[in-house]
C-alpha positions in Angstrom: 134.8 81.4 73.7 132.9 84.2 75.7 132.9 87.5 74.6 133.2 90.3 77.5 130.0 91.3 76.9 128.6 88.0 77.7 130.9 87.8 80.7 129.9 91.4 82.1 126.4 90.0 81.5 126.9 87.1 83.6 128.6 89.1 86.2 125.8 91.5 86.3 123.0 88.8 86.5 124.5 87.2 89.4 125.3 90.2 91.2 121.7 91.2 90.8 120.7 87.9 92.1 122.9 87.3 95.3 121.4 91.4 96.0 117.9 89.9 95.4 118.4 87.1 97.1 119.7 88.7 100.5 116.9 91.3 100.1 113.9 88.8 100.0 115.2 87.2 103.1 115.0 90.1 105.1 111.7 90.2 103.5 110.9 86.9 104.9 112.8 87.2 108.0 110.6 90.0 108.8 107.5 87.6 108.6 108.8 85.9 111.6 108.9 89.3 114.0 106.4 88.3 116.9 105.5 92.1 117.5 103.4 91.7 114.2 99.6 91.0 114.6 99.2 87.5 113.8 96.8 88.2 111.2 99.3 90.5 109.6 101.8 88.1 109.3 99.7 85.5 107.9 99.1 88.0 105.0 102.5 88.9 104.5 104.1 85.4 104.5 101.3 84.0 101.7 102.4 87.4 99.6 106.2 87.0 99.9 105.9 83.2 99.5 105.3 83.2 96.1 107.2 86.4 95.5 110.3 85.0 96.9 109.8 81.7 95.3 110.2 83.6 91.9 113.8 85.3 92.9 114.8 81.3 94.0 113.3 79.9 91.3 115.4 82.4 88.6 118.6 81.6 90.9 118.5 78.6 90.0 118.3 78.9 86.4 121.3 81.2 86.4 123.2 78.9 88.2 122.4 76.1 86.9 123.2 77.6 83.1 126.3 79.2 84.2 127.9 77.2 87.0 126.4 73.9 86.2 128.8 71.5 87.6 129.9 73.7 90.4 126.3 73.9 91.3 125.5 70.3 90.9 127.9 69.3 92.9 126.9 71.5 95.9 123.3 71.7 95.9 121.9 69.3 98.5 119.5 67.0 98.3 117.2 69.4 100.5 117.2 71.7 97.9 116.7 69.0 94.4 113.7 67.6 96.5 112.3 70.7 97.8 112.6 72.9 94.2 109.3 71.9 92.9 107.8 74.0 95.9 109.4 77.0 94.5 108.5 76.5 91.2 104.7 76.0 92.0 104.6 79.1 93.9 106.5 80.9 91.3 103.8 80.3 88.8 101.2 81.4 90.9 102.1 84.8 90.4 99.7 84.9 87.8 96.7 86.2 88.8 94.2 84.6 85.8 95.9 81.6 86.5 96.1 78.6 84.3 94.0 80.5 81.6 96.7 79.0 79.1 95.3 75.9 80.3 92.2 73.6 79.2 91.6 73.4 82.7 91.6 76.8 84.0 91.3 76.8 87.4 88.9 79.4 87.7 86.4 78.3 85.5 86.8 75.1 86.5 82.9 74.8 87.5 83.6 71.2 89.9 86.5 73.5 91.8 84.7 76.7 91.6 81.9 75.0 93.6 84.1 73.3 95.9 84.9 76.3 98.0 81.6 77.8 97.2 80.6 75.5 99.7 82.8 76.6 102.4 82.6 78.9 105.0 86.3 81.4 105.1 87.7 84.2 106.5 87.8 87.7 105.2 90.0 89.8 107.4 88.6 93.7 107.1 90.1 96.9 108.1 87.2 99.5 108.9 88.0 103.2 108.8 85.7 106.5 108.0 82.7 104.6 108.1 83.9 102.3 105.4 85.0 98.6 105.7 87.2 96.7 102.9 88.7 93.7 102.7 92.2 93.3 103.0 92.3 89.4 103.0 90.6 86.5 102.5 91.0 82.6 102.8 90.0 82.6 99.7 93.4 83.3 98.7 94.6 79.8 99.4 92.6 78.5 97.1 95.0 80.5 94.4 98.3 79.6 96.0 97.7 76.2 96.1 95.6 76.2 92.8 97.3 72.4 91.3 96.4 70.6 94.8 93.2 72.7 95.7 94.6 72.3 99.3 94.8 75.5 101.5 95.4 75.7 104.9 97.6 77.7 107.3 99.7 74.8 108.3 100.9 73.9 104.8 101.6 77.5 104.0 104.3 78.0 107.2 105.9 74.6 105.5 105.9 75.5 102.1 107.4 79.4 103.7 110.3 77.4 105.4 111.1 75.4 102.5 111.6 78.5 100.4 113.2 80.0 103.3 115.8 77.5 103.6 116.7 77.2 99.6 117.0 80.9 99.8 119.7 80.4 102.3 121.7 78.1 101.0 122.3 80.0 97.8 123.1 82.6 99.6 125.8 80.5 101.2 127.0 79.0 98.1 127.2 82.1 96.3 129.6 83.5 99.1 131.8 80.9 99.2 132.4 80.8 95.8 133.3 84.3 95.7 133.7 86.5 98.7 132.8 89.4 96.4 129.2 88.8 96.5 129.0 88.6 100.3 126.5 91.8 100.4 125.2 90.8 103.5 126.8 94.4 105.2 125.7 96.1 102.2 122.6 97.5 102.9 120.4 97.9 106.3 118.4 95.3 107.4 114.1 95.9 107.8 113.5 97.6 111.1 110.8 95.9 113.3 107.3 97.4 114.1 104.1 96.6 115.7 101.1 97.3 113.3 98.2 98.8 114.9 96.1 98.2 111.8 92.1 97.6 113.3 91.5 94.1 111.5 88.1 92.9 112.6 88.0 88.9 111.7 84.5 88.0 109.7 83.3 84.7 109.1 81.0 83.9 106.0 79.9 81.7 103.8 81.3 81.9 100.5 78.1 81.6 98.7 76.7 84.7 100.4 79.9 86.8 99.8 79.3 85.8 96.1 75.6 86.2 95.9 74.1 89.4 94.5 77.4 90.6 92.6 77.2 92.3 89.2 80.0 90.0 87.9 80.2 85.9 87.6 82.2 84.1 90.6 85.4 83.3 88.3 85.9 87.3 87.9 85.2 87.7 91.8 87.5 85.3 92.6 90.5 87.1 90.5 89.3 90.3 91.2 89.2 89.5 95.2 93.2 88.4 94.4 94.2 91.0 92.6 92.8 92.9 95.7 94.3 90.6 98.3 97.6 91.5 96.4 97.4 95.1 96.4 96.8 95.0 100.2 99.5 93.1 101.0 102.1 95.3 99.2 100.6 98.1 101.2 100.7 96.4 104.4 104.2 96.6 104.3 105.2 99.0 102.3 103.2 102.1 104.4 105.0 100.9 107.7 106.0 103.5 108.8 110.2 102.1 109.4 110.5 101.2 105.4 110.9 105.1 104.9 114.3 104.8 106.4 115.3 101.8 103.4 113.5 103.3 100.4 115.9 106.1 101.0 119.0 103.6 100.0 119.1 102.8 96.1 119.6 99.6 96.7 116.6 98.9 98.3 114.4 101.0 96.5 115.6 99.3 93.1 114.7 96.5 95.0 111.3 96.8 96.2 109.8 98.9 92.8 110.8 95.8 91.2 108.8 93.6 93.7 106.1 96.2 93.1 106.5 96.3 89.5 105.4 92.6 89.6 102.4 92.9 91.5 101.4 96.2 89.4 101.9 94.1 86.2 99.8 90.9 87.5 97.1 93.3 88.3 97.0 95.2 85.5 97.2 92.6 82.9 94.2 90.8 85.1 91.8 93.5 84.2 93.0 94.5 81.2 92.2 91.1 79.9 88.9 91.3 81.7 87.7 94.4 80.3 89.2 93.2 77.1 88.1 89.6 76.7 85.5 88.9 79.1 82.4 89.2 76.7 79.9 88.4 79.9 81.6 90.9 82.3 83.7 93.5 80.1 81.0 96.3 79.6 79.8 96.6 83.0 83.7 96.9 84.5 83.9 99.3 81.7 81.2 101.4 82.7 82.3 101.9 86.2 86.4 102.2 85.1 85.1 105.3 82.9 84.1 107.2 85.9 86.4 110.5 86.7 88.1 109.0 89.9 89.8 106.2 88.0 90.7 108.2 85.0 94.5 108.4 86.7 94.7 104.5 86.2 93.8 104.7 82.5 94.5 103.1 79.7 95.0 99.2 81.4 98.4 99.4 78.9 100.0 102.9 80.5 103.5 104.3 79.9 103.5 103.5 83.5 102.6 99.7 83.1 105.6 99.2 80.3 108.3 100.5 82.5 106.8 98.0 85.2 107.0 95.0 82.9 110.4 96.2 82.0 111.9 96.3 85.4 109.9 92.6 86.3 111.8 91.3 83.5 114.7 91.2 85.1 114.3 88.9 87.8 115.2 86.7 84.7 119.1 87.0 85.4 120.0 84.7 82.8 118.5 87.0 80.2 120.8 90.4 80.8 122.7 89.2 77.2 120.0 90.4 75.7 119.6 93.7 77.5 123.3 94.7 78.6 125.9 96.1 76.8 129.7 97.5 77.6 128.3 100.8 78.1 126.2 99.8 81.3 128.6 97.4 82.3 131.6 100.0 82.9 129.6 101.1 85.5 130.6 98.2 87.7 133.9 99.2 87.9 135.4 97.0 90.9 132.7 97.3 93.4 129.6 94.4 93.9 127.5 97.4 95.2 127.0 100.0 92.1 124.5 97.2 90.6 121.9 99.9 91.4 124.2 102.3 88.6 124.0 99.2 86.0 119.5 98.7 86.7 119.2 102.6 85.9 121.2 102.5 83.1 119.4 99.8 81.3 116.1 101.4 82.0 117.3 104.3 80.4 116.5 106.0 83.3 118.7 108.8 83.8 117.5 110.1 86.8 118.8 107.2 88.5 117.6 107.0 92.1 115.0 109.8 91.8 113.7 108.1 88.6 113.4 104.9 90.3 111.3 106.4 93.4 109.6 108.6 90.9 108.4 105.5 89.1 107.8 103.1 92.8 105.1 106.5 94.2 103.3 106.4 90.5 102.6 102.3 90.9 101.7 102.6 94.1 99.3 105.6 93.8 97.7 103.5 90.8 97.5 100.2 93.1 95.4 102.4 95.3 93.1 104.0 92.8 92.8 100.0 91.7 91.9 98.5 95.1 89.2 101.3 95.1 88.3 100.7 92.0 87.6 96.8 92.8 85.9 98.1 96.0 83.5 99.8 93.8 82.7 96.4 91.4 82.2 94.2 93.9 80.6 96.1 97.0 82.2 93.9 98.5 81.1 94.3 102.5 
């Protein structure tokens, strides 16, 4: 038999999930405004592919531990065939991926020198004299690491798939319970042109590679972690999300999709400057300079409260973390999940904490993607 605890903490998962879910659909919804540059939202649909995938992907396990036959007897066949997408993508969050692997994919010399061979695109914003690039094709090459396939085409399928499984458990969720409707909860993203000056630059890759301090494995992760950074900042600086980080709700929300970018990039250098016996002392030598000294150590206090709040896109996993005390802050209202996050970070500045703590991560992310700027020279 279930204790309350382990109730409250199912209650609180899903709540957090059906918040998340609704949350990363306006993300993705937002993909689809044609007032964006083109080029813009091909960078922000290959970011939020993946991110979203991980939200589905977690949904599923929830509901598939907690309402198993409920949810095995709704879930369409769409979704059974199509949940392999979102678990690929979910795993490419990683930035060093595979390196748990034998065949790490970016070491892999046959693979490596597969794209080496190709011409791509790097997409560069030029201001104050300097140029830096914000995106490159190369990024494909990461998201679809297991089929070494990357084109635009496949990424608008593999964005609708994810699209449509985040809807339908949206739907689901509501009409099980008409609770979790929080579709009227919180303001949807306003829409914006971006006047950002992308100039398009065709290459080949070997030449973008050539006459760098640092092997083409390390470019390759460092260009990704930089593609990553860029895309969070794309969005996140419009100038209309000021309006929604000033809602708890949605600031809890996107600090945590921050948080996981901030960790993946983090942990990618860190093990670089760590590991990385060819590579390590030259990266050390320029991270000791003055200007980055704000981003150091890798391993922050700043870094631990990110990996904290990334953990819990694991909804199934808030028995281990939850308590009565948080949980009495639910009360009997769907919207004070925001009241039950804070408390379990121990944060008891609540709102102000949480912003306090989204500005920090994003000020490092910026002292990072000038920081990778810097090691790879790169235009």
């Amino acid at each position: 038999m279930q204790n309350d605890t382990s109730i409250a903490s199912q209650l609180v998962g899903r709540i957090m999930s059906v918040a998340d879910c609704h949350k990363a659909l306006e993300m993705m919804k937002y993909c689809f405004d044609c007032r964006l540059d083109v080029n813009v939202q091909t960078i922000l649909q290959a970011s939020f592919v993946k991110d979203v995938a991980i939200i589905v992907s977690e949904t599923y396990a929830m509901l598939e531990k907690y309402y198993h036959d409920q949810w095995r007897n709704h879930i369409s066949e769409y979704s059974k065939s199509y949940k392999a997408t979102c678990e690929r993508f979910r795993h490419s969050v990683h930035i060093p991926m595979l390196e748990r692997n034998a065949s790490d994919y970016y070491n892999n010399e046959i693979l490596l020198e597969n794209f080496l061979n190709k011409e791509t695109s790097f997409l560069i914003i030029e201001a104050k004299n300097v140029s830096t690039i914000i995106w490159s094709d190369l990024y494909y090459s990461h998201l679809y690491a297991y089929t070494n396939e990357y084109t635009v085409a496949s990424l608008q399928q593999d964005f609708n798939i994810i699209y449509g499984n985040l809807q339908e458990i949206i739907n689901w969720n509501c009409k099980l319970s008409n609770k979790l409707d929080l579709s009227c909860a919180f303001k949807p993203i306003p829409k914006e042109e971006h006047f950002i000056a992308i100039a398009e630059r065709v290459m080949p890759c070997k030449t973008f590679f050539n006459n760098k301090k640092i092997k083409p494995s390390n470019i390759l992760k460092l260009l990704t972690c930089k593609i990553e950074i860029n895309s969070a900042l794309i969005f996140l600086e419009s100038g209309s999300l000021s309006e929604l980080l000033d809602q708890s709700d949605w600031i809890y929300f996107v600090t945590k999709w921050l948080a996981i970018k901030y960790d993946e990039v983090f942990d990618c250098l860190y093990r670089m400057k760590t590991y990385d016996d060819q590579d390590k002392n030259f990266l050390l030598t320029v991270l000791s300079g003055n200007k980055y000294k704000s981003v150091c150590p890798l391993d922050s206090n700043v870094r631990k409260m990110a990996q904290q709040l990334r953990n819990m896109c694991h909804y199934v996993k808030f028995n281990k973390i939850i308590d009565e005390h948080s949980t009495h802050h639910l009360g009997q209202s769907t919207y004070d999940f925001d009241k039950v996050v804070f408390t379990i970070m121990g944060n008891q500045q609540g709102y102000k904490g949480m912003k306090s703590l989204f500005n920090k991560m994003l000020c490092d992310l910026k002292v990072i993607d000038k920081f990778i700027d810097e090691v790879l020279c790169s235009v």
